[in-house]
C-alpha positions in Angstrom: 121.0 98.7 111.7 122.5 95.8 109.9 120.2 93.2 108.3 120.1 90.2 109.6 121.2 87.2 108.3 118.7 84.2 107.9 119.3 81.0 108.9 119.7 78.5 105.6 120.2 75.1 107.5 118.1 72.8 109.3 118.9 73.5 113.3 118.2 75.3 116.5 119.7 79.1 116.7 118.9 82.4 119.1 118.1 85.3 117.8 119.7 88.7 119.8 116.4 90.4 119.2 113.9 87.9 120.8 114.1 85.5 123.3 113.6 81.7 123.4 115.1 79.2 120.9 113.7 79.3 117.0 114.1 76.2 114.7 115.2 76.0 111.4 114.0 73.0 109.1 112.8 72.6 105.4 109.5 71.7 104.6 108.2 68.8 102.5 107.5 71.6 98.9 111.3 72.5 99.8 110.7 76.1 101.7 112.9 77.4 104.5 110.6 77.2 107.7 112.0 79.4 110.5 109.8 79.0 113.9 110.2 80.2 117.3 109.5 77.0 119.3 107.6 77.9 123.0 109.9 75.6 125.3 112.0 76.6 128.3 115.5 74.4 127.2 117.7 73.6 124.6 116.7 69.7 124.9 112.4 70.6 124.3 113.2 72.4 121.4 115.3 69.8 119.7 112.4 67.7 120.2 110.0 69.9 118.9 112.2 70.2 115.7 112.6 66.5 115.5 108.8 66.0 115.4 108.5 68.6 113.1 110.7 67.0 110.9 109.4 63.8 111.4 106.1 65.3 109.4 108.0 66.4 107.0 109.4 63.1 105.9 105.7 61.4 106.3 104.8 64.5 104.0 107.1 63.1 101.1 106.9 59.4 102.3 102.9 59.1 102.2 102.6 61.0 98.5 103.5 64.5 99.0 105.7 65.6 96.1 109.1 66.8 96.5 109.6 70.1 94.9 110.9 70.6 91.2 113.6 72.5 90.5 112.7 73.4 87.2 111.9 76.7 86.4 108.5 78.1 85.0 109.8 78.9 81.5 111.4 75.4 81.5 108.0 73.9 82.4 106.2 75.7 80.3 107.9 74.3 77.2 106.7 70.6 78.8 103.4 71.9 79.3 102.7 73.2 75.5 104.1 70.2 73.9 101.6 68.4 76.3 98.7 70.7 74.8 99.8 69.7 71.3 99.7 66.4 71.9 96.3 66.2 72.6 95.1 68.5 69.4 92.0 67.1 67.6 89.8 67.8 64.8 86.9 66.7 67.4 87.1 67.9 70.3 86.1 65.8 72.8 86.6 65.2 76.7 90.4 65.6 76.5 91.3 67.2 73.6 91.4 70.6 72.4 91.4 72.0 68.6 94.2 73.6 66.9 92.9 77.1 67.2 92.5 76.3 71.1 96.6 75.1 71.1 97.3 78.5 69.3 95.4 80.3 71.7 96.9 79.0 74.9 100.0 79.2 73.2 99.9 82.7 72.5 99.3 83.8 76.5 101.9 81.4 77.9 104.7 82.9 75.5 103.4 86.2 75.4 102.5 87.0 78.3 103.2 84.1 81.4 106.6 83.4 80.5 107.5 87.3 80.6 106.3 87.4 83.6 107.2 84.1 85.8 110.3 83.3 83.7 112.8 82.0 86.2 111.2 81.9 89.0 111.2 78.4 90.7 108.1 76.5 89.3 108.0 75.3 93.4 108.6 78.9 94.8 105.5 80.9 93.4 102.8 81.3 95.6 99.1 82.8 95.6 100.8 86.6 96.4 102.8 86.1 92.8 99.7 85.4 91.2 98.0 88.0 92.8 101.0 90.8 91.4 100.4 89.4 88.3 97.0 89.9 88.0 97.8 93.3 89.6 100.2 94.2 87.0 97.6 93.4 83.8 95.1 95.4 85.4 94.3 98.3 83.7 97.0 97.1 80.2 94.0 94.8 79.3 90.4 93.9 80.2 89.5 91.6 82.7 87.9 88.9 80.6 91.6 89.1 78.9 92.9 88.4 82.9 90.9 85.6 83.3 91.3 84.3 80.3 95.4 84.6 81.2 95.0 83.1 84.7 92.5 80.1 83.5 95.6 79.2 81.1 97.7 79.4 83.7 96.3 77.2 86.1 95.4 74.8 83.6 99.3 74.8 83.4 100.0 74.5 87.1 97.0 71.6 87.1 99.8 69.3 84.8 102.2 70.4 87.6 100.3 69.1 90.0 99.3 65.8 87.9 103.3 65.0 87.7 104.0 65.2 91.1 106.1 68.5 90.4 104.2 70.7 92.9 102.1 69.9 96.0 99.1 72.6 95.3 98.0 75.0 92.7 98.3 78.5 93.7 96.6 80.2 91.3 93.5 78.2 93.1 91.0 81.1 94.4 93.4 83.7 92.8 91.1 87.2 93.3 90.2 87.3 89.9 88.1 90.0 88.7 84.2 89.8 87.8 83.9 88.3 84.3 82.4 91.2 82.1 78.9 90.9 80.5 78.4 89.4 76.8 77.8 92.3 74.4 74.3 92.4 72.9 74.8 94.5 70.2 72.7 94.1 66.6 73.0 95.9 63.2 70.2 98.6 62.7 68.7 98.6 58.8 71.4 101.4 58.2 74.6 99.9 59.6 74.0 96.9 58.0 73.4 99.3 54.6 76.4 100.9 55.4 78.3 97.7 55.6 77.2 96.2 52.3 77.8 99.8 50.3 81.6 99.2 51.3 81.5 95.7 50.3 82.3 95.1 46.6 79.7 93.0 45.1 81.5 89.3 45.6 81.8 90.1 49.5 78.0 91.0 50.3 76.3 87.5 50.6 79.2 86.8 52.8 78.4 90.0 55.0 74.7 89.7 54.6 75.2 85.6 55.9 77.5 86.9 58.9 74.5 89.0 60.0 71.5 86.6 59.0 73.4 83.4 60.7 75.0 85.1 64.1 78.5 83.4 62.4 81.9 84.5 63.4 83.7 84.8 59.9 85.8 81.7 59.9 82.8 79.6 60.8 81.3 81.3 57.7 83.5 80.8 55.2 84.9 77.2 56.0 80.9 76.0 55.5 80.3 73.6 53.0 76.9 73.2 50.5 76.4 70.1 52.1 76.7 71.7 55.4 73.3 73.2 54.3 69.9 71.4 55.7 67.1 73.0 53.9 64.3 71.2 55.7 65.7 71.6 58.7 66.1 75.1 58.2 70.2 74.7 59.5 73.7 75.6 58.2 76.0 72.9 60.2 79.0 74.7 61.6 82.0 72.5 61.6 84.9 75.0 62.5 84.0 77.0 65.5 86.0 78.5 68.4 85.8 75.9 70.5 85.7 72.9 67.8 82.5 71.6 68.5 79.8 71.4 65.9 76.8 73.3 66.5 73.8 74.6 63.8 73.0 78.1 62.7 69.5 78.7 62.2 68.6 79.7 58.1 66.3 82.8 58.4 64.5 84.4 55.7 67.4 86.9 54.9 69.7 84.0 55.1 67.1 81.8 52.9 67.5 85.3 50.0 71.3 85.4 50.3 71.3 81.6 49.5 69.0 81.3 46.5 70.6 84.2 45.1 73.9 82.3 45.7 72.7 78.9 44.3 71.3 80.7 41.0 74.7 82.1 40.5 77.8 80.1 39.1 78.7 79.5 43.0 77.1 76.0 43.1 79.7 74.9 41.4 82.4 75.0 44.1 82.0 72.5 47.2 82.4 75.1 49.7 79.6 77.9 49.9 82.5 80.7 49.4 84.9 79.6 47.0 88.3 79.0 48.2 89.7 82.3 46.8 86.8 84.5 48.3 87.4 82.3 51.5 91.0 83.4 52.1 90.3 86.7 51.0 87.7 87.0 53.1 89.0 87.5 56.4 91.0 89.9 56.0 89.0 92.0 53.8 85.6 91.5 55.6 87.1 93.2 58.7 88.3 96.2 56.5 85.4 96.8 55.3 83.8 96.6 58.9 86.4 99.1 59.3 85.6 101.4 56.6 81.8 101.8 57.2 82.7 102.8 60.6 81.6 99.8 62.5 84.9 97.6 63.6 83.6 95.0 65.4 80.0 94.0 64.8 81.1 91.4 62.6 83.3 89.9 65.4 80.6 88.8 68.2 82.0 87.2 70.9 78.9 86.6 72.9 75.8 83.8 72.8 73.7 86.6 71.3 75.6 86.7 68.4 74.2 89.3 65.5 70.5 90.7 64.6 68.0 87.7 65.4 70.7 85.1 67.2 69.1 85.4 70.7 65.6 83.4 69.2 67.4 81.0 67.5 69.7 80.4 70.8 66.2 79.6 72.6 65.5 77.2 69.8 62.7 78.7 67.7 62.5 79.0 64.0 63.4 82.2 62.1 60.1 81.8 60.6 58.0 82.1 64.1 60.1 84.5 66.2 58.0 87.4 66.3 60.2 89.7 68.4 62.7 89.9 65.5 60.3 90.4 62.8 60.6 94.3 62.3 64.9 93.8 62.5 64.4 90.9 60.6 62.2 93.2 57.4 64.8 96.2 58.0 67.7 94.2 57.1 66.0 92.4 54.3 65.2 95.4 52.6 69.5 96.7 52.8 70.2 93.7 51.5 67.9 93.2 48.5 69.1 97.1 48.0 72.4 98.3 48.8 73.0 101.7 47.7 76.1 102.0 45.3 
């Protein structure tokens, strides 16, 4: 049986497979509507398509936006240049940092833009978000999907905003359940294990990633002067999010730094000189590698590393008895790293 053709202008029309009289008009976010009207004559159901578009044309007259044309990729161009405008180096209400731009920038290019492409940015709906979500299922982990969709409906938000769409539909998209934070720590011989594949410049920096609960840039982009001895603090400046925030100084963090000061490091402003700094990314995460233990340096929870979850409850180093006997383990691997 032949496929029928559908009905692309605004009107009344039969259809040979159903009775009564169906209406054809388009709606104010510029879809085809096609409606069987329940009247008896010709006459009611040109009314009833006169009223309905009647509410149409309030729709667009009253604030409802008429539909863009543009296309998602299109869009999505406006939308990043939009991000990069608002760039900071403090983040406030607003504004996002650089690494945040990079970030977003990376899943709407990489990953949304594949996807979406051409479609109309008026013509996806909550389904298309839903196959979307469907289709990274499985190639990725869900805090990597929701991650994805909260880019992409911060994107569809600016939509919105400029009058290009009349309603998000990535809005109560069925995400799935955010996974847990890791709580993992370093036992006495992991954290051994890491510093005998260290070469001797790297291990304070390794030992301080432990001590502190620090991601590795917001390790080696601190300053001396970051450092608060009587408050017992390292200030933070470059995190993942831009805002500032202290890491507590604990007694294996106090060792690594006197040993530090009493070296010819005092010298430089920033607590790993700029050469150790730039080499230390890339060589702190091969030597993660090496010891067998890929990712304990990369926390990506609150807990961070070893005794992170009392400082995130706000007590000192000095009085938080439940990481006392992980606190002495790992102070003894530091002062003696096997070679």
């Amino acid at each position: 049986m032949p496929k029928k053709a559908k009905v692309k202008y605004d009107g009344i029309y039969e259809r040979p497979d159903a009775n009564g009289y169906w209406g054809s008009w388009t709606a104010a976010d510029g879809r085809r509507v096609r409606r069987r009207f329940h009247v008896s004559t010709l006459e009611q159901a040109r009314t009833a398509l006169a009223a309905e578009k009647l509410k149409v044309e309030e729709q667009i007259k009253f604030g409802k936006p008429l539909p863009t044309e543009e296309t998602f990729t299109a869009f999505a161009t406006d939308f990043l240049k939009h991000q990069e405008r608002r760039i900071a180096s403090q983040v406030t209400r607003g504004k996002i940092s650089a690494t945040e731009y990079e970030r977003q920038r990376g899943i709407v290019e990489g990953h949304l833009t594949r996807y979406f492409g051409q479609m109309r940015l008026a013509s996806i709906r909550r389904k298309d978000v839903k196959t979307y979500i469907d289709s990274r299922t499985g190639e990725v982990s869900d805090g990597t999907i929701i991650k994805e969709c909260n880019v992409l409906k911060r994107m569809l938000n600016l939509a919105v905003e400029l009058e290009k769409i009349a309603a998000n539909p990535a809005h109560r998209a069925p995400l799935p359940q955010a996974p847990e934070g890791r709580n993992r720590y370093l036992t006495a011989d992991e954290l051994g294990n890491v510093l005998k594949a260290c070469p001797e410049w790297l291990r304070p920096i390794a030992g301080l990633a432990v001590a502190l609960g620090t991601r590795r840039g917001e390790l080696l982009a601190v300053r001396w002067e970051d450092i608060d001895d009587k408050a017992g603090t390292v200030l933070l400046r470059h995190t993942k999010n831009g805002k500032k925030r202290p890491a507590f100084i604990n007694d294996l963090a106090a060792q690594v730094l006197a040993s530090m000061r009493a070296g010819t490091r005092k010298k430089h402003r920033g607590l790993v000189p700029r050469r150790d700094a730039r080499a230390g990314h890339s060589r702190l995460r091969a030597r993660m590698r090496q010891s067998g233990h890929r990712r304990l340096l990369v926390p990506r929870s609150a807990a961070h590393l070893c005794i992170a979850p009392a400082h995130a409850r706000g007590r000192s180093s000095r009085s938080a008895k439940a990481v006392g006997a992980q606190r002495s383990k790992n102070d003894e691997s530091l002062r003696a790293p096997e070679r």
